[in-house]
C-alpha positions as CSV (number, residue, x, y, z in Angstrom):
1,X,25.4,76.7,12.7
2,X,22.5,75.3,14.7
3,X,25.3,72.9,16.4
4,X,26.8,76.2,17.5
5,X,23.7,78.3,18.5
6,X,22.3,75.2,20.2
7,X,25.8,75.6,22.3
8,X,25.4,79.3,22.6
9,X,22.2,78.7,24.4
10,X,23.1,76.5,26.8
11,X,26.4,78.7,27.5
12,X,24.3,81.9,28.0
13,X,21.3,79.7,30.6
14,X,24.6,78.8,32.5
15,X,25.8,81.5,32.9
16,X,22.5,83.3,34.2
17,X,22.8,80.1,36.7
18,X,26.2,81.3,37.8
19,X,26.0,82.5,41.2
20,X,28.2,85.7,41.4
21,X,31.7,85.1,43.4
22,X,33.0,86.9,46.5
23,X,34.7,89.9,45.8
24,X,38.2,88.7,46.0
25,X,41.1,90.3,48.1
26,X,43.1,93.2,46.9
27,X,46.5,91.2,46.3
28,X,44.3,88.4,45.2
29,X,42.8,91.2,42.4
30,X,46.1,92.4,41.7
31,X,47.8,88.5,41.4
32,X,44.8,87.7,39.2
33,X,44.8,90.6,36.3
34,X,48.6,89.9,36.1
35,X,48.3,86.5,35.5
36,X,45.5,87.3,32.9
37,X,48.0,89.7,31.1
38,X,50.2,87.0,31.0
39,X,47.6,84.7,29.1
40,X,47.5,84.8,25.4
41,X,44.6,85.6,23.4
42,X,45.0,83.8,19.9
43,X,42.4,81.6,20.8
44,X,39.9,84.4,21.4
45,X,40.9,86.7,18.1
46,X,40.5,83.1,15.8
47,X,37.0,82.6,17.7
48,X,36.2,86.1,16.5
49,X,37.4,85.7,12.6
50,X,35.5,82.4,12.8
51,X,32.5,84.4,13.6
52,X,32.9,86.7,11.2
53,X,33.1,84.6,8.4
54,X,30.4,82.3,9.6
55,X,28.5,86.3,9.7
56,X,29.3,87.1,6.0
57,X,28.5,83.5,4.9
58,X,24.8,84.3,6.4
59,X,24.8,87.6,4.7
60,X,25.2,85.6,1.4
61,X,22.9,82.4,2.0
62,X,20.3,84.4,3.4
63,X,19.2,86.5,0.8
64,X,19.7,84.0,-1.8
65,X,17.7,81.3,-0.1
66,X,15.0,84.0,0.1
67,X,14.8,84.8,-3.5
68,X,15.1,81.2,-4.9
69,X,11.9,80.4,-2.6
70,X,10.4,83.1,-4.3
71,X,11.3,81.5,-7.5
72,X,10.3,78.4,-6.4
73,X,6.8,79.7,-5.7
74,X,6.4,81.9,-8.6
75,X,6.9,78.3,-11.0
76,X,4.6,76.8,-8.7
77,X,1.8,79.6,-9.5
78,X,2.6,78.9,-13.0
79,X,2.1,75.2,-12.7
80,X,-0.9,75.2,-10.7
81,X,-2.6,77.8,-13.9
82,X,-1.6,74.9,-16.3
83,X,-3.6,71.8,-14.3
84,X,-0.8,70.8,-12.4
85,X,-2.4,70.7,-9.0
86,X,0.2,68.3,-6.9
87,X,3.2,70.1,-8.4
88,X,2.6,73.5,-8.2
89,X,0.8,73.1,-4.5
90,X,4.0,71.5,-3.5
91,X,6.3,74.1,-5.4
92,X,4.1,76.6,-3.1
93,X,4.1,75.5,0.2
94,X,8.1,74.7,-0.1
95,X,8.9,77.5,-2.2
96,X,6.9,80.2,0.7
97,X,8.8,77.8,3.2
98,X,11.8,78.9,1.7
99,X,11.2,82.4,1.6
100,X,10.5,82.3,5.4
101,X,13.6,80.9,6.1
102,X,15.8,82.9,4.3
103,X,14.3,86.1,5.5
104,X,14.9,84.7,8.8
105,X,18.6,84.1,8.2
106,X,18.3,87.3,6.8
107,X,17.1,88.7,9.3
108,X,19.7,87.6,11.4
109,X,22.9,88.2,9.6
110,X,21.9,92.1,8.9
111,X,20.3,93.3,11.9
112,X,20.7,93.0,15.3
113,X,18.4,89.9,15.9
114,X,19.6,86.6,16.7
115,X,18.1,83.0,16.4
116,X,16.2,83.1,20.0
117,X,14.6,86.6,19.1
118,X,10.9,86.0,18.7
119,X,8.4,86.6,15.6
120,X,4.8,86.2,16.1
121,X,5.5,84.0,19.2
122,X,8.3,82.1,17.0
123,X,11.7,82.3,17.2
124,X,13.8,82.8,14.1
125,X,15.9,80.3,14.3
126,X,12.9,77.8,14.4
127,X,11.3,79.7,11.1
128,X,14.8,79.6,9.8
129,X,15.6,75.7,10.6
130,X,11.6,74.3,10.0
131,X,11.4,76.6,6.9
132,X,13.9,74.8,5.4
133,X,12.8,71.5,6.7
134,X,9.5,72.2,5.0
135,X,11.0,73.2,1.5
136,X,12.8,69.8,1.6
137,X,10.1,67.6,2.2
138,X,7.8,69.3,0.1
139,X,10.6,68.4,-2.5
140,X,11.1,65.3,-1.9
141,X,7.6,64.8,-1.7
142,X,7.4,65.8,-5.1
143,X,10.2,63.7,-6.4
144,X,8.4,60.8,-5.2
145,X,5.0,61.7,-6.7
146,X,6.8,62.4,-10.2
147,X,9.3,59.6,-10.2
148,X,5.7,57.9,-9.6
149,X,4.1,58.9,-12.4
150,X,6.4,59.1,-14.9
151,X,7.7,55.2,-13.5
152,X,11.3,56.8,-12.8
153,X,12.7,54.3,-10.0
154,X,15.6,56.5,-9.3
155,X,13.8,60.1,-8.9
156,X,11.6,58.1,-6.5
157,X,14.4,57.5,-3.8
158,X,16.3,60.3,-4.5
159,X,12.8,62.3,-3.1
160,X,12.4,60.0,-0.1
161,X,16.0,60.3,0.8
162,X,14.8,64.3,0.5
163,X,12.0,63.8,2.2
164,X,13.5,61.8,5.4
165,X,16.2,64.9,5.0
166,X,13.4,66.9,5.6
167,X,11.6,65.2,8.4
168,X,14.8,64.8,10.3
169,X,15.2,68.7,10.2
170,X,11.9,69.3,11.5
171,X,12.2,66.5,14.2
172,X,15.7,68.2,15.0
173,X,13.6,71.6,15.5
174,X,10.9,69.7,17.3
175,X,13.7,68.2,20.0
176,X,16.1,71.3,20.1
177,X,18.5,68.2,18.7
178,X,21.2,69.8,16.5
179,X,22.6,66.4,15.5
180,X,19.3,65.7,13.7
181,X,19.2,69.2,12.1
182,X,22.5,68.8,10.7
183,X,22.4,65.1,9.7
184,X,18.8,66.4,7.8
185,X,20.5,69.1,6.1
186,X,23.5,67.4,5.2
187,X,22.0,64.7,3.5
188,X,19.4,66.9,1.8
189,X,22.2,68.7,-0.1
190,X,23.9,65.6,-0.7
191,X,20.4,63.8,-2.4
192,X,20.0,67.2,-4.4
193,X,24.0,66.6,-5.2
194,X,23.2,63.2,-6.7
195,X,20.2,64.3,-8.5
196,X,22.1,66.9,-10.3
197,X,25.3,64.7,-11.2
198,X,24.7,64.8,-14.6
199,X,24.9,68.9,-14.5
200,X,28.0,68.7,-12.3
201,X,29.3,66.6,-14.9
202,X,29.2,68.5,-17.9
203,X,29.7,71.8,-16.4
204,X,33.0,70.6,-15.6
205,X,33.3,69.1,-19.1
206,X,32.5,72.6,-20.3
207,X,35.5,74.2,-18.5
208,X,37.7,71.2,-19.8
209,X,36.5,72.0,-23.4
210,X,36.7,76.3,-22.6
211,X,40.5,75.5,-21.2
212,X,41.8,73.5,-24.0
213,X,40.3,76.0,-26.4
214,X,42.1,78.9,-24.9
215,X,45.5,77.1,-24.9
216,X,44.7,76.1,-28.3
217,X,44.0,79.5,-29.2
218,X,47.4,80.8,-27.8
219,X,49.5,78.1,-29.1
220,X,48.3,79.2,-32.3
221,X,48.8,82.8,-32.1
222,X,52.2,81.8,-30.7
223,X,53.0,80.0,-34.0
224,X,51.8,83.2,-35.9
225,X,53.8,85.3,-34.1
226,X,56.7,83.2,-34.7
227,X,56.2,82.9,-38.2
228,X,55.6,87.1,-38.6
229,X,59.0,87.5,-36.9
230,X,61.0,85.4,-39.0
231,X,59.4,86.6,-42.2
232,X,60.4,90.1,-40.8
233,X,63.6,89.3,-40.4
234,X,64.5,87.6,-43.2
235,X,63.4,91.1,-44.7
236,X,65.5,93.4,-43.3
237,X,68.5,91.1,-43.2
238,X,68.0,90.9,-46.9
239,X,71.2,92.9,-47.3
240,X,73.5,90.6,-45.8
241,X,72.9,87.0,-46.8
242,X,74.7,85.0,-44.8
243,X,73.0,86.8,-41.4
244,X,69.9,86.3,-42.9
245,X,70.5,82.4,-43.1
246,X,71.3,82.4,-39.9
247,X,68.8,84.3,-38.2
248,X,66.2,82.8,-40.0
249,X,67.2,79.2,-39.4
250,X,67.8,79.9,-35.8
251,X,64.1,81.7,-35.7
252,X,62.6,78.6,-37.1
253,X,64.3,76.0,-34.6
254,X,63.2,78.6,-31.9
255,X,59.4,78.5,-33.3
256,X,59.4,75.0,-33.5
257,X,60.7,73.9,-30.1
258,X,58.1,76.5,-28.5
259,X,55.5,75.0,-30.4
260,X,56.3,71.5,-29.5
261,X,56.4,72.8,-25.8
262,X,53.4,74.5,-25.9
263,X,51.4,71.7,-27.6
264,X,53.0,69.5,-24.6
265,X,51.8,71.7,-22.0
266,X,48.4,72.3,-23.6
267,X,48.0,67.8,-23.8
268,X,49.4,68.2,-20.0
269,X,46.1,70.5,-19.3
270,X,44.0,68.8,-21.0
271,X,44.5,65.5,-19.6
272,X,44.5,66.9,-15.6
273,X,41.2,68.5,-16.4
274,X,39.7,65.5,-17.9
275,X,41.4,63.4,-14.4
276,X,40.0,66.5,-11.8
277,X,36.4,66.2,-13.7
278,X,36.2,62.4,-13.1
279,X,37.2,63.2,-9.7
280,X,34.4,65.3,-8.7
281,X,32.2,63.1,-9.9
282,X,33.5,60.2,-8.3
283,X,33.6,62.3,-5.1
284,X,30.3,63.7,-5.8
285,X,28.8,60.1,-6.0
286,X,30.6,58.9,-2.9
287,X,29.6,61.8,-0.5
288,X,25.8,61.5,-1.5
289,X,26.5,57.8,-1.1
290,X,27.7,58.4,2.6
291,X,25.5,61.3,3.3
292,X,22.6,58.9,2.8
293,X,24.4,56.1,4.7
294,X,25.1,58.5,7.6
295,X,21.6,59.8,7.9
296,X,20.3,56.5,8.2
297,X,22.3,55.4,10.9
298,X,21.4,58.4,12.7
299,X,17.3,58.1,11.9
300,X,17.5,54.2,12.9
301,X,19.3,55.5,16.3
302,X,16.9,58.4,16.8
303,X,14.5,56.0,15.9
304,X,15.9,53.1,18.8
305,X,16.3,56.2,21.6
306,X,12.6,57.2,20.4
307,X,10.6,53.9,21.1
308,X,13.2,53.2,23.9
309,X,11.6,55.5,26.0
310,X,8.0,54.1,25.4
């Protein structure tokens, strides 16, 4: 999205540069609007639903990143009344960070403001953008200071990798560099990916386990069935024997093969579940991996082009 407003920018300063053009002959008029009925606009109309859904996708993150800052400062309140001065200051300044930013891309997804509109001499889409920037660092900030304290080698990178996440989003604001925004958020959501792994992990486990319940659970209601049907029919064919036998024994061989099928299918489910869960970890892992990677490759180069210039 900022990649896209950054290029929205620069399309609407060159176009104010634009010098208008002659007015162009009559024929030439005419030759020109039929070649431009002539021209097909598909690219246009999927430039417009691309728009829209990038509009509704705001409607969504906006409002949620607004109330889960609130959150975030509300537990900081609570953790500063308890002693906890470093945590809850941090949980403060990037949980009202947060709420900035989502009002911001609130604020731009529901009315008619956009991201150069300006606030209190600051445009939204820098309140939108730094906000963020600010929530992450303040995170990662935090990370590092309890992965500190409580000597957690692990939760200390994971909140410098947030923390450099952060920085690169406010240095991307700082610039007008979209490539530094992006990388920043990026790799923020990829560090806050890893961090939660475990989570990802047994959330999926917990489908696996809700899914093999419920084929269990009809496999078995499937056998009951069966077996009500061919009680009932060897009931009411009571009258002639040799029918009975055979409906009954053909019931059974009908009840058992579906049972054997069903059990198949159900081991069948099971088992892809348990393969798509190790998946997305695995692909969890790697993308954090190669988020981290990627951002610093682009830090070290921001950080060559920087000192470069001095």
């Amino acid at each position: 999205e900022a990649v896209q407003n950054a290029q929205a920018d620069e399309a609407a300063q060159a176009a104010k540069a634009v010098k208008p053009a002659p007015a162009p002959a009559p024929a030439a008029t005419a030759a020109a609007a039929e070649a431009a009925d002539n021209v097909p606009h598909h690219n246009a109309h999927h430039g417009s639903r691309l728009h829209k859904v990038m509009h509704g996708v705001d409607k969504v993150l906006g409002p949620a990143a607004t109330l889960a800052g609130a959150i975030h400062t509300a537990h900081g309140v609570e953790e500063l009344a308890h002693g906890k001065v470093v945590e809850g200051g941090l949980d403060v300044a990037g949980g009202l960070a947060g709420t900035a930013s989502g009002a911001a891309g609130t604020a731009i997804a529901f009315t008619s403001a956009t991201t150069a509109t300006t606030v209190a001499g600051v445009t939204l889409g820098t309140v939108a953008i730094g906000g963020a920037g600010i929530a992450a660092a303040a995170d990662g900030v935090k990370d590092i200071y309890t992965g500190i304290k409580e000597d957690n080698g692990e939760k200390t990178a994971v909140g410098g990798v947030k923390t450099l996440a952060g920085g690169a989003m406010l240095a991307g604001v700082a610039t007008a560099n979209p490539v530094l925004v992006a990388g920043g958020a990026v790799t923020y959501v990829g560090a806050v990916v890893y961090e939660n792994r475990g989570a990802i992990a047994n959330g999926a486990k917990k489908a696996y386990n809700a899914t093999a319940s419920g084929v269990s659970s009809a496999v078995q209601a499937g056998s009951d069935l069966a077996g009500h049907v061919s009680n009932s029919v060897a009931e009411k064919a009571a009258a002639i024997r040799q029918r009975t036998s055979e409906v009954v024994d053909a019931g059974k061989e009908r009840a058992a093969a579906a049972l054997t099928s069903a059990r198949a299918r159900a081991s069948e489910i099971a088992d892809s579940v348990s393969r798509r869960a190790g998946e997305i970890k695995n692909n969890v892992t790697s993308a954090a991996s190669n988020a981290v990677s990627a951002t610093t490759e682009a830090l070290g180069g921001a950080w060559k082009w920087a000192t470069s210039g001095w």
